[in-house]
N, C-alpha and C positions, 0 to 999 in steps of 0.2 A: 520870329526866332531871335535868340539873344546871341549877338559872336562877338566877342572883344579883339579889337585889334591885337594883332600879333604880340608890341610892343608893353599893353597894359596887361596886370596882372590886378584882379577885381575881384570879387565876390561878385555872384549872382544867386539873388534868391528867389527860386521859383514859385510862382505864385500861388499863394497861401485860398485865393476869393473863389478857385475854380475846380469845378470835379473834370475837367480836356485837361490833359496831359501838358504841361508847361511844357516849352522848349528851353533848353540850358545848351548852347554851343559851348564845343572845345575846340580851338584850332590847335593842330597837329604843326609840328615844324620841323627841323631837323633838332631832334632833340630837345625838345622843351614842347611844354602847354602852354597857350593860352585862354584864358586864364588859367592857372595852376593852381586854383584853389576855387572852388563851386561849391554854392549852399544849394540844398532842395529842402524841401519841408517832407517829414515824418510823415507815412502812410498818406501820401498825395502821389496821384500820377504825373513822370515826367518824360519826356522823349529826351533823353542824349542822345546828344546829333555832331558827331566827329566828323569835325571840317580839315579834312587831308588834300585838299584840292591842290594847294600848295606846293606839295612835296613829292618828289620824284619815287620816294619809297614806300612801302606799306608802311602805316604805325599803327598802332590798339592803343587802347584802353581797358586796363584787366582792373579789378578792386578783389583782389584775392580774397579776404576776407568776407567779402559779399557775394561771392563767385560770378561777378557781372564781368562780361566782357565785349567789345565793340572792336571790331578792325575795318578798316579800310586801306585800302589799298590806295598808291601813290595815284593822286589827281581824282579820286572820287570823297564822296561824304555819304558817312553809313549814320542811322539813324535807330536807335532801339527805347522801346517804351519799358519802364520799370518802378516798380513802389519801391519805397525803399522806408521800410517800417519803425529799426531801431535808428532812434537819434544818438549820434556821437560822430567822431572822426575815423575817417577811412583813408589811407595811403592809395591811390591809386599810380598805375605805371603802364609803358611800354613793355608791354615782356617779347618783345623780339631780339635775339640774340642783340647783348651789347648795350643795347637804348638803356634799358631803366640806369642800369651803370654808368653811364654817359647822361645822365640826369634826368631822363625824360620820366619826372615824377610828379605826382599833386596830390592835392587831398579833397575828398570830398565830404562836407561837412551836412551832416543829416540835422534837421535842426527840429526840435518837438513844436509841432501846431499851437 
């Protein structure tokens, strides 16, 4: 599994060589991603895997436009497997009252094979 510490803000691009599901971590924080910005490759399987283990609160992960979403709850890590087909940029956020307002945003970047 990929987790960037808290403090770095990276790209990760999940790996292109494999038909298993790459892992792409996000840690969860109070109010912010890390990393805040993640590449996956175009119609490849990947597991996001939100690392909340940290935080006293629930946060998600919603990509409204893709209608993906992930929650975990304060002090656990949720994990879901997804294609993600069209390549371009996606906003993703907290949609727990407040968070995305309070910055808890990023983008995920679909990139073509």
């Amino acid at each position: 599994m990929l987790l960037a510490a808290p403090a770095q803000a990276e790209d990760i691009l999940a790996s292109l060589n494999d038909s298993t599901p790459a892992e792409v971590g996000i840690v969860a924080t109070e109010f912010q991603y890390a990393p805040a910005k993640v590449r996956v490759a175009a119609g490849r399987p990947v597991m996001l895997v939100l690392d909340n283990s940290g935080a006293e609160t629930e946060h998600g992960l919603f990509v409204p436009s893709l209608g993906f979403r992930l929650q975990a709850k304060g002090g656990e890590i949720a994990r879901k497997r997804s294609v993600f087909e069209k390549p371009g940029e996606y906003e993703f956020m907290c949609d727990l009252p407040g968070h995305g307002d309070a910055g808890m945003t990023g983008t995920l970047v679909v990139v073509d094979r």
